[in-house]
mmCIF file as gemmi writes it, N, C-alpha and C atoms, coordinates in Angstrom:
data_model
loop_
_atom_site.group_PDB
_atom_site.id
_atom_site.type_symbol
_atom_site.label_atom_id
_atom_site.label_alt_id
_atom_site.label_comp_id
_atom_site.label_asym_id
_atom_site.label_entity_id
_atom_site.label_seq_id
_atom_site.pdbx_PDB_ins_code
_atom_site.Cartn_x
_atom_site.Cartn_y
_atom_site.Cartn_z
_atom_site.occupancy
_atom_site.B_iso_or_equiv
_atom_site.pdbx_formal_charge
_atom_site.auth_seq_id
_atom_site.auth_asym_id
_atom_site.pdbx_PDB_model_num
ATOM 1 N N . UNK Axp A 1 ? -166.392 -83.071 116.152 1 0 ? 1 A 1
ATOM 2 C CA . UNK Axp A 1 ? -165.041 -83.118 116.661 1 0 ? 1 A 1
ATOM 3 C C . UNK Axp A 1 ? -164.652 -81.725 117.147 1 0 ? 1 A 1
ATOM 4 N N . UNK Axp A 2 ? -164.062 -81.657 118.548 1 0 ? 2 A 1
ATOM 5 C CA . UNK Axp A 2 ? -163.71 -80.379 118.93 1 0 ? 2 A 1
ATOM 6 C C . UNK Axp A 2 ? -162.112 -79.719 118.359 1 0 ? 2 A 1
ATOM 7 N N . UNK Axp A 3 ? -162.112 -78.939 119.413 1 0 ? 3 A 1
ATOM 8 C CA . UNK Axp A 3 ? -160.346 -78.706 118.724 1 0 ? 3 A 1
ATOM 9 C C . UNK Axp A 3 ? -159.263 -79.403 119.793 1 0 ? 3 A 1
ATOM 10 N N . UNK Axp A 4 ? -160.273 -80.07 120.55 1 0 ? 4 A 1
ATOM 11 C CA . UNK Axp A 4 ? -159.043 -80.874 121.437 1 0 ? 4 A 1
ATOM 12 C C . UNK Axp A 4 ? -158.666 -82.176 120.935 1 0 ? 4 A 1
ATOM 13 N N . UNK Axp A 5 ? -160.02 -82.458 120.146 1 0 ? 5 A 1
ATOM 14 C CA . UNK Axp A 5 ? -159.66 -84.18 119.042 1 0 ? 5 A 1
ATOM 15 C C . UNK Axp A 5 ? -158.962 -83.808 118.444 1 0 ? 5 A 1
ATOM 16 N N . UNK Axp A 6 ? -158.962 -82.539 117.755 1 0 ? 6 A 1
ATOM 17 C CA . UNK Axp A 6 ? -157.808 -82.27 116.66 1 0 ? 6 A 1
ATOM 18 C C . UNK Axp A 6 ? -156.956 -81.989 116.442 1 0 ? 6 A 1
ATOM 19 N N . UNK Axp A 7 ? -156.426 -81.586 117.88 1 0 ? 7 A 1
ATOM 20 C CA . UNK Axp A 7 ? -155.17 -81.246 118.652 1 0 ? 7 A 1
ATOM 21 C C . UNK Axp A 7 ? -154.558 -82.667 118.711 1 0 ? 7 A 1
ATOM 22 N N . UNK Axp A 8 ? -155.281 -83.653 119.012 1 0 ? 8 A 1
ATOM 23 C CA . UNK Axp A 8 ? -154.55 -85.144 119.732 1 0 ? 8 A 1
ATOM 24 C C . UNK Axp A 8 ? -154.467 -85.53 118.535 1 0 ? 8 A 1
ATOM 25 N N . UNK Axp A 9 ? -155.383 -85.635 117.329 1 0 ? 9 A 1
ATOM 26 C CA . UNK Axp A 9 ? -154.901 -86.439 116.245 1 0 ? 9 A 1
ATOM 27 C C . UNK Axp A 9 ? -154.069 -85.557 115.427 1 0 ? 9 A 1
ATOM 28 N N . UNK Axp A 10 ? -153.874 -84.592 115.39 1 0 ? 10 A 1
ATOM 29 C CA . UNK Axp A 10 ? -152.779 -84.199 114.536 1 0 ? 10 A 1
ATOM 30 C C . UNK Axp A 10 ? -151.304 -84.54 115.416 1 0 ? 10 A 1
ATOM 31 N N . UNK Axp A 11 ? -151.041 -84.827 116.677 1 0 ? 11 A 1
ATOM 32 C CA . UNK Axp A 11 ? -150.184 -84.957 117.727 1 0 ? 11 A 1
ATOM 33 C C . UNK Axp A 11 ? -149.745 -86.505 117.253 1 0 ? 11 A 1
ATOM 34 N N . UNK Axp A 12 ? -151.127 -87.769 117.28 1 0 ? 12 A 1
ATOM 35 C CA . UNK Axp A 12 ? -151.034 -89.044 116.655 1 0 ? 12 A 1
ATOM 36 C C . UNK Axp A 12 ? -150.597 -88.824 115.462 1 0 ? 12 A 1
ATOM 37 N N . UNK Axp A 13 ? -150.714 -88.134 114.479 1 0 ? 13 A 1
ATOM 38 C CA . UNK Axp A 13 ? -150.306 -88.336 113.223 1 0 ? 13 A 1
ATOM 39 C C . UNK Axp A 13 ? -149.041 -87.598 112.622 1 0 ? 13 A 1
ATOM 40 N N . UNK Axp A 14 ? -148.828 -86.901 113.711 1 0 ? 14 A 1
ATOM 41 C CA . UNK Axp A 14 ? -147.375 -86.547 113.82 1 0 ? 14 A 1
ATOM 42 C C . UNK Axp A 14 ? -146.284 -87.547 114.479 1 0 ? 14 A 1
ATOM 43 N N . UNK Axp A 15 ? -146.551 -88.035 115.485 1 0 ? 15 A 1
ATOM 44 C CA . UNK Axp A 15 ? -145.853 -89.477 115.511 1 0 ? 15 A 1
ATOM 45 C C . UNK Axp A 15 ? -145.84 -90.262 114.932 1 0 ? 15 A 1
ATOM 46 N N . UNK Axp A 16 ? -146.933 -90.977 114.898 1 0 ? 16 A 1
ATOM 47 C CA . UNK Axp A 16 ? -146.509 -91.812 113.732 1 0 ? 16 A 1
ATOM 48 C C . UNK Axp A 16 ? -145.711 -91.717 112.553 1 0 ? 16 A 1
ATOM 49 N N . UNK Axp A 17 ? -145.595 -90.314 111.752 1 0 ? 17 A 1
ATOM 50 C CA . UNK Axp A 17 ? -144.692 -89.956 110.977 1 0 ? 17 A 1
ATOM 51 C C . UNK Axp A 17 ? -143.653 -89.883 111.182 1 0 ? 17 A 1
ATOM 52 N N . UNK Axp A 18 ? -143.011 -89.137 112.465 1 0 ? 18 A 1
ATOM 53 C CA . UNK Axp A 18 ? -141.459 -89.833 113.359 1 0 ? 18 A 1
ATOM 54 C C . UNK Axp A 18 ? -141.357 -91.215 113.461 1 0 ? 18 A 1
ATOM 55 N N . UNK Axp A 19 ? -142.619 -91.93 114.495 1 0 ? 19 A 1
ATOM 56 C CA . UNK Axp A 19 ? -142.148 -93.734 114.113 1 0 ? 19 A 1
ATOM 57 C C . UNK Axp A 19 ? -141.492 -94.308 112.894 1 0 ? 19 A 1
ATOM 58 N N . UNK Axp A 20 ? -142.744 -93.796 112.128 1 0 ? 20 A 1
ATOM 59 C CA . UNK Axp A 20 ? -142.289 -94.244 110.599 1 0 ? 20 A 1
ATOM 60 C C . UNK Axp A 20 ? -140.942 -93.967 109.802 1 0 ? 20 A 1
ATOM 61 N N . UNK Axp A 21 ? -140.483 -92.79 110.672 1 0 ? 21 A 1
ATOM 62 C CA . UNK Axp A 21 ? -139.181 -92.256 109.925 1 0 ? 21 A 1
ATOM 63 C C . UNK Axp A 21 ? -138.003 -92.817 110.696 1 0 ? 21 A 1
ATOM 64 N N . UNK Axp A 22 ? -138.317 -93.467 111.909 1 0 ? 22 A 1
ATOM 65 C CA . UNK Axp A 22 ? -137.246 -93.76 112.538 1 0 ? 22 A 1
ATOM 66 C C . UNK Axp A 22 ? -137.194 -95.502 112.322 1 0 ? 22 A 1
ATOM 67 N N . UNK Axp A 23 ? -138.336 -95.927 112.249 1 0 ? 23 A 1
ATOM 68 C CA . UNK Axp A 23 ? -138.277 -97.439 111.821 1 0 ? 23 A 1
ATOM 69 C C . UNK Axp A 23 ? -137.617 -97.33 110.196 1 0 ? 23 A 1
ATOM 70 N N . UNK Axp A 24 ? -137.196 -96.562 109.231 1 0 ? 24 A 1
ATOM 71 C CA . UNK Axp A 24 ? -136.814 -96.585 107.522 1 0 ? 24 A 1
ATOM 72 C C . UNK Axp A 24 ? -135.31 -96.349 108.211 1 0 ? 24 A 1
ATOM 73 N N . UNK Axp A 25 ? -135.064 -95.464 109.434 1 0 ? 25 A 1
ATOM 74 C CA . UNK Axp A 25 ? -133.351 -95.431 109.753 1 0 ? 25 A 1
ATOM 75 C C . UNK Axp A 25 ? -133.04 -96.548 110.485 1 0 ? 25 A 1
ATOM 76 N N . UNK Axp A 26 ? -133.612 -97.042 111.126 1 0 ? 26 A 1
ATOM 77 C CA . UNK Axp A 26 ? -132.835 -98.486 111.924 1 0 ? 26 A 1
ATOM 78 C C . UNK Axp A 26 ? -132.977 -99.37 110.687 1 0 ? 26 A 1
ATOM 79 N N . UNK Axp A 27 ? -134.259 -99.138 109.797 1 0 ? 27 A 1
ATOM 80 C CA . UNK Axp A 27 ? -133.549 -100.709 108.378 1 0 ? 27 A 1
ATOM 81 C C . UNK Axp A 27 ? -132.734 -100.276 107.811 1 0 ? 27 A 1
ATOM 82 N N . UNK Axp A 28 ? -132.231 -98.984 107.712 1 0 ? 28 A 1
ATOM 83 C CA . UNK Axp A 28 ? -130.95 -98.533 107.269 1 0 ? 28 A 1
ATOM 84 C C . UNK Axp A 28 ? -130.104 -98.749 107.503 1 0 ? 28 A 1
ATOM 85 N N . UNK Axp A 29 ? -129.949 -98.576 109.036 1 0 ? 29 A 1
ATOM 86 C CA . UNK Axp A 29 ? -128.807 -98.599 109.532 1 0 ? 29 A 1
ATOM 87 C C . UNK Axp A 29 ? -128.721 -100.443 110.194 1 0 ? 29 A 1
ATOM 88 N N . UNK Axp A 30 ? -129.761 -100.805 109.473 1 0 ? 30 A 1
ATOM 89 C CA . UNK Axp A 30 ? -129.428 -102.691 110.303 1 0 ? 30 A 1
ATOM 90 C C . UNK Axp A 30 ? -128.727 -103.018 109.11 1 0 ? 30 A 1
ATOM 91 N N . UNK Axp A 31 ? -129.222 -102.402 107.817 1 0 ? 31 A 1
ATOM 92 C CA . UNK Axp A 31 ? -128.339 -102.75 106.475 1 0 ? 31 A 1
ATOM 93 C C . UNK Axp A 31 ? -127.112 -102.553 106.623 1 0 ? 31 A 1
ATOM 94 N N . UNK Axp A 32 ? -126.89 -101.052 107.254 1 0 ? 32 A 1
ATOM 95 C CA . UNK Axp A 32 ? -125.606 -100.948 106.797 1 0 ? 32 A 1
ATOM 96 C C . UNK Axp A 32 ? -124.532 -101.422 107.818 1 0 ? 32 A 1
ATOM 97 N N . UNK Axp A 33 ? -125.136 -101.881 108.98 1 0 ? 33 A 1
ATOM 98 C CA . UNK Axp A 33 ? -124.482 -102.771 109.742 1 0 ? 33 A 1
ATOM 99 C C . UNK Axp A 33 ? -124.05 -104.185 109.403 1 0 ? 33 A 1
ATOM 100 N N . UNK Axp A 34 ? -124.917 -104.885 108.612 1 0 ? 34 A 1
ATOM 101 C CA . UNK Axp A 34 ? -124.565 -106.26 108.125 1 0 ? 34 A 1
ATOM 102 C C . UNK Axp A 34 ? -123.743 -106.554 107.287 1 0 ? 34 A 1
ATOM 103 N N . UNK Axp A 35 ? -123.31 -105.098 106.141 1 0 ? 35 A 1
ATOM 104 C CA . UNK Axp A 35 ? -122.536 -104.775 105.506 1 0 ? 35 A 1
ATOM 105 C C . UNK Axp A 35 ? -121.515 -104.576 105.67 1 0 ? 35 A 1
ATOM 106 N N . UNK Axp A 36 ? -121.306 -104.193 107.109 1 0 ? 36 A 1
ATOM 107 C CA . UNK Axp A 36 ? -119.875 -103.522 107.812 1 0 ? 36 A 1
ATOM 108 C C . UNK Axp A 36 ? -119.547 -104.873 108.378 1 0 ? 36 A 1
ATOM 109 N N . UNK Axp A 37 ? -120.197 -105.996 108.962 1 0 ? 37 A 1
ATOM 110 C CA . UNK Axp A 37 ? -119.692 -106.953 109.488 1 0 ? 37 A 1
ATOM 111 C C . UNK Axp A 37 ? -119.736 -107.809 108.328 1 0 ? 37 A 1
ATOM 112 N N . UNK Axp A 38 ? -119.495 -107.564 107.026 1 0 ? 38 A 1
ATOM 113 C CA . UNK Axp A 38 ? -119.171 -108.657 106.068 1 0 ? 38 A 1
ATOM 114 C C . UNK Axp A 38 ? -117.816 -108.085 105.674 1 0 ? 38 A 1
ATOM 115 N N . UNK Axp A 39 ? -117.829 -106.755 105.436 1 0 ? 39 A 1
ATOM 116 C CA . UNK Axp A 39 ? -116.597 -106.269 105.509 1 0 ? 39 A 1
ATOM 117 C C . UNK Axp A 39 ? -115.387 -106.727 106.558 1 0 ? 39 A 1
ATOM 118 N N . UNK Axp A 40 ? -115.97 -106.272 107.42 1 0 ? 40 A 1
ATOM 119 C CA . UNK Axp A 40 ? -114.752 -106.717 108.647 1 0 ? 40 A 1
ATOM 120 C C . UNK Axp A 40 ? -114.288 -108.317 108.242 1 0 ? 40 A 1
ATOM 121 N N . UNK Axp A 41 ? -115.487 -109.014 108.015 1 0 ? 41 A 1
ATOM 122 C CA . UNK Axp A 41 ? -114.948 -110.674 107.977 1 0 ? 41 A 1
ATOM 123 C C . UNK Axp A 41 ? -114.319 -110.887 106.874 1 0 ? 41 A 1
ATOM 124 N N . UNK Axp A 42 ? -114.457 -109.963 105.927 1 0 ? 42 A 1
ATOM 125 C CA . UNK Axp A 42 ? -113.039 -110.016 104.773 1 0 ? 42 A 1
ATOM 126 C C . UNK Axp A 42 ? -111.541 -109.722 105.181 1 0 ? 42 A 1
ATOM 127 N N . UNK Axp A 43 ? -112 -108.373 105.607 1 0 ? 43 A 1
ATOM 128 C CA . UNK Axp A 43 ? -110.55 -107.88 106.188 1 0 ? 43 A 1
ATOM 129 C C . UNK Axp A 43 ? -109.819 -108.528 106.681 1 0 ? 43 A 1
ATOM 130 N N . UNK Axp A 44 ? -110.297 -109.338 108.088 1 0 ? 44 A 1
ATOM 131 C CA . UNK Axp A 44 ? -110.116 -110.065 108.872 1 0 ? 44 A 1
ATOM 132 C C . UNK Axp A 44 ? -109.191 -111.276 108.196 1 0 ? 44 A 1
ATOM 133 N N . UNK Axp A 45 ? -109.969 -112.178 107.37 1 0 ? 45 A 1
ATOM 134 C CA . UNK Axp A 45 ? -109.448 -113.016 106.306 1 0 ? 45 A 1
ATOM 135 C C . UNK Axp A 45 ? -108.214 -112.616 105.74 1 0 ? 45 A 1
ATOM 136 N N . UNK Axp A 46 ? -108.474 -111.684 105.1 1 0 ? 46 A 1
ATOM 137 C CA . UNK Axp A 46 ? -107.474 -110.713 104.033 1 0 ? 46 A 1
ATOM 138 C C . UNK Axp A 46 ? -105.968 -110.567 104.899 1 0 ? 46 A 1
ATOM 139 N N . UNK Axp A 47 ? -106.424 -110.186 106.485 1 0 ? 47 A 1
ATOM 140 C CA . UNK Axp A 47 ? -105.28 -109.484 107.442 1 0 ? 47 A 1
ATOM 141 C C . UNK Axp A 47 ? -104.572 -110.876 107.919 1 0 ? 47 A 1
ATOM 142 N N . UNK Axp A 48 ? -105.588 -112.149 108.332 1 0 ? 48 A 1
ATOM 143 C CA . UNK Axp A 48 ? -104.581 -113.45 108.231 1 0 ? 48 A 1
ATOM 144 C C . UNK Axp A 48 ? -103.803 -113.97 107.43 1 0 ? 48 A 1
ATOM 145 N N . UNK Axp A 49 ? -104.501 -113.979 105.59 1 0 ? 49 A 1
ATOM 146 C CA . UNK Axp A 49 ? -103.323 -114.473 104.481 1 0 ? 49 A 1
ATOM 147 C C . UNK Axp A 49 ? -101.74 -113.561 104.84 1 0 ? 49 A 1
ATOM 148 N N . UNK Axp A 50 ? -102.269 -111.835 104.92 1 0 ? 50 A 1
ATOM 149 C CA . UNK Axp A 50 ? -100.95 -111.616 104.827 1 0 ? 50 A 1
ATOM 150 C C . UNK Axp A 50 ? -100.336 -111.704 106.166 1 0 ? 50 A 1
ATOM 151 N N . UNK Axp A 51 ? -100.899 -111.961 106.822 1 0 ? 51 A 1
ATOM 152 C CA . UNK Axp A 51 ? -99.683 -112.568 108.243 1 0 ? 51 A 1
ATOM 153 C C . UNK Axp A 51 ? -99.003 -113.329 107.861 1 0 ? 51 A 1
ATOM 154 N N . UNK Axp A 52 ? -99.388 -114.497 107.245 1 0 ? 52 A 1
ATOM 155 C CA . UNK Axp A 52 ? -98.907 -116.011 106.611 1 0 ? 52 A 1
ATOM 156 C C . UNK Axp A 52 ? -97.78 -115.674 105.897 1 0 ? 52 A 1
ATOM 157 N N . UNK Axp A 53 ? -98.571 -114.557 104.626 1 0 ? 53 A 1
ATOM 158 C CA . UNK Axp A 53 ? -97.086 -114.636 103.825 1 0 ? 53 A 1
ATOM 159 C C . UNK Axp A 53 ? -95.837 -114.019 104.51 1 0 ? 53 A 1
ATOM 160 N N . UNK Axp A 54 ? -95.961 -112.791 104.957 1 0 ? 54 A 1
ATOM 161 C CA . UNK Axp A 54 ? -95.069 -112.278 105.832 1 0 ? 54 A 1
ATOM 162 C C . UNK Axp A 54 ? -94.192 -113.339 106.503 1 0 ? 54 A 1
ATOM 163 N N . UNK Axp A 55 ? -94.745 -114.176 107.307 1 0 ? 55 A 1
ATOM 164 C CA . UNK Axp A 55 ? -94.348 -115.329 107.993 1 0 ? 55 A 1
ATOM 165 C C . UNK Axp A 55 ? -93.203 -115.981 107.213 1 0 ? 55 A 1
ATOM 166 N N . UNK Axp A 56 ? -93.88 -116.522 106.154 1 0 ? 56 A 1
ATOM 167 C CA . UNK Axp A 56 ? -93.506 -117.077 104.759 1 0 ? 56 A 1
ATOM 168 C C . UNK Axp A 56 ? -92.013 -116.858 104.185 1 0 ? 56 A 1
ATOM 169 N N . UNK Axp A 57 ? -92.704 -115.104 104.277 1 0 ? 57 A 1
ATOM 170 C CA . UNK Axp A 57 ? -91.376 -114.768 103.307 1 0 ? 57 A 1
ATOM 171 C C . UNK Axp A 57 ? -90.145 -114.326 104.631 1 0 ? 57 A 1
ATOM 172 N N . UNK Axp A 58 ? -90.416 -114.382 106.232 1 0 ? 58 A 1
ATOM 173 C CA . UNK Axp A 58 ? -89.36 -114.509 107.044 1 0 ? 58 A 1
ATOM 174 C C . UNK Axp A 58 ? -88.641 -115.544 107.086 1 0 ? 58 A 1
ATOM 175 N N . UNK Axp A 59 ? -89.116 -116.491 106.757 1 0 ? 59 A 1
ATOM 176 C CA . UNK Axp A 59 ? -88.714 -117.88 107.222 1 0 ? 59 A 1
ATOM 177 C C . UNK Axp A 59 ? -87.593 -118.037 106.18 1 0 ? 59 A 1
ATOM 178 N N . UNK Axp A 60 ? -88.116 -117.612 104.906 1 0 ? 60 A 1
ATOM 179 C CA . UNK Axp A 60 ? -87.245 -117.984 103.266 1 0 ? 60 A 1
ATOM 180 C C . UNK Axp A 60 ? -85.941 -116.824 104.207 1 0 ? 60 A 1
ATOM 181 N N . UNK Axp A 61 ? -86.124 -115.563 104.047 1 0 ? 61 A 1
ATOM 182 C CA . UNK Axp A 61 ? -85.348 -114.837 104.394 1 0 ? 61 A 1
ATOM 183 C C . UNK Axp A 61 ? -84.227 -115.336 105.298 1 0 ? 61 A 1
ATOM 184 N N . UNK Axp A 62 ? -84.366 -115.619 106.914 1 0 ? 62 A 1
ATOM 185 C CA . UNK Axp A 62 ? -83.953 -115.996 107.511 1 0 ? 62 A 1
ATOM 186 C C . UNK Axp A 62 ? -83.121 -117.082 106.735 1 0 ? 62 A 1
ATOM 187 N N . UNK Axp A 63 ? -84.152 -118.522 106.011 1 0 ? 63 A 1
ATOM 188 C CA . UNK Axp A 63 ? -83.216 -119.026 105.937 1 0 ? 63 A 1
ATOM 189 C C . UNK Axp A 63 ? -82.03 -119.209 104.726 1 0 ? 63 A 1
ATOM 190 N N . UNK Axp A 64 ? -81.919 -117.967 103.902 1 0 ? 64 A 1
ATOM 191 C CA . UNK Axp A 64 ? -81.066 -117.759 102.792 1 0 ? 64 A 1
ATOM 192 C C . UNK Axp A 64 ? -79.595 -116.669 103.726 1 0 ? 64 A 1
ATOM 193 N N . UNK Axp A 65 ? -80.709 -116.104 104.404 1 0 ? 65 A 1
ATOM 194 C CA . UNK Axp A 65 ? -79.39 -115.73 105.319 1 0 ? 65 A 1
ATOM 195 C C . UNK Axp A 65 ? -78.205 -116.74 106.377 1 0 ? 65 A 1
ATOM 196 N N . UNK Axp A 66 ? -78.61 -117.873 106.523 1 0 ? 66 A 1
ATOM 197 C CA . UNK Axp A 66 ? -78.429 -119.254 107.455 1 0 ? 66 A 1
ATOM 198 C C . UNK Axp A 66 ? -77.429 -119.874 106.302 1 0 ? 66 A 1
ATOM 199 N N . UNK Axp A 67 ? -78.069 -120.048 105.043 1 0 ? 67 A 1
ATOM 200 C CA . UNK Axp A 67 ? -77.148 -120.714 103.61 1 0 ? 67 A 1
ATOM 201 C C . UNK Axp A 67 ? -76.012 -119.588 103.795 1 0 ? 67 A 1
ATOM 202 N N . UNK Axp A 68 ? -75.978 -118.299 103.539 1 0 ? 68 A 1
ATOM 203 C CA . UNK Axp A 68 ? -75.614 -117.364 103.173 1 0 ? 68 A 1
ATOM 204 C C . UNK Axp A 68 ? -73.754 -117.367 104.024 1 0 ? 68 A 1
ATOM 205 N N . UNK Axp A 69 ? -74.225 -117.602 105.59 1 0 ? 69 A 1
ATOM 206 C CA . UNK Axp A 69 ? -73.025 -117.613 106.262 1 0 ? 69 A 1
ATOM 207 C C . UNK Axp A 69 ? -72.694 -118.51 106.266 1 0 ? 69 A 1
ATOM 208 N N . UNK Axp A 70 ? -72.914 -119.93 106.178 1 0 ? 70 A 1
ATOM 209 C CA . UNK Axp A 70 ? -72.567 -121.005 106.05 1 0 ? 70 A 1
ATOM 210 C C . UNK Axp A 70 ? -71.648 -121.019 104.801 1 0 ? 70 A 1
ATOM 211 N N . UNK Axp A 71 ? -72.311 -120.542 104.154 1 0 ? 71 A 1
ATOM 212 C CA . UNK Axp A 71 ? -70.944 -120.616 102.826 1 0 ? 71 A 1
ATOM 213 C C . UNK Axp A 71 ? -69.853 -119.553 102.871 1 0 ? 71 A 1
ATOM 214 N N . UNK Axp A 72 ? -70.529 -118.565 103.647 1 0 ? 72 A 1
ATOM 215 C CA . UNK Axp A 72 ? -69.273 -117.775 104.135 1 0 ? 72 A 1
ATOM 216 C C . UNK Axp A 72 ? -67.968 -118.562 104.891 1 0 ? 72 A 1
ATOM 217 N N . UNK Axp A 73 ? -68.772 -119.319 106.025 1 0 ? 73 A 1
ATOM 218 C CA . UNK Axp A 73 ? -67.738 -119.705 106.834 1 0 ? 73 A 1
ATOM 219 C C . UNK Axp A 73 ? -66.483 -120.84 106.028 1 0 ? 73 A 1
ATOM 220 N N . UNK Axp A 74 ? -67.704 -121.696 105.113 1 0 ? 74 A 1
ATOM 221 C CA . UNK Axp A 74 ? -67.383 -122.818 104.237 1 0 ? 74 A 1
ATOM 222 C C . UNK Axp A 74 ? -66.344 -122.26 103.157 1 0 ? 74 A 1
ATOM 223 N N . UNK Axp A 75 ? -66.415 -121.242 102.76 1 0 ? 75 A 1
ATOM 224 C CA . UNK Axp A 75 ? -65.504 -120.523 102.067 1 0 ? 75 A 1
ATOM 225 C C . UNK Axp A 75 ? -63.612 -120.116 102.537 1 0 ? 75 A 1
């Protein structure tokens, strides 16, 4: 083997060690992506209930304020 084989395979076996290091960060980062979109689909969930109640508790509001003048006027 000359020093030009050993030039190219230390060159091959230096890539491959980048491949290898960059294929362990994309399963990383595919993890921590699937993670973030389970998150979001909570949030998401989480951010509709409290629309609802909000909703909920306008409607009560509104309509205790509706009783409210009515018995004013009724008064």
């Amino acid at each position: 083997m000359n020093n030009n084989d050993t030039a190219q395979s230390s060159d091959i076996i230096a890539l491959e060690e980048k491949l290898d290091d960059l294929i362990k960060h994309y399963d990383l980062l595919k993890i921590e992506n699937k993670s973030l979109k389970i998150k979001q689909e909570e949030l998401v969930r989480e951010k509709a209930k409290l629309i609802e109640k909000t909703s909920s508790a306008r409607h009560q509001v509104e309509s205790m304020i509706t009783r409210l003048k009515s018995m004013e006027h009724g008064a």
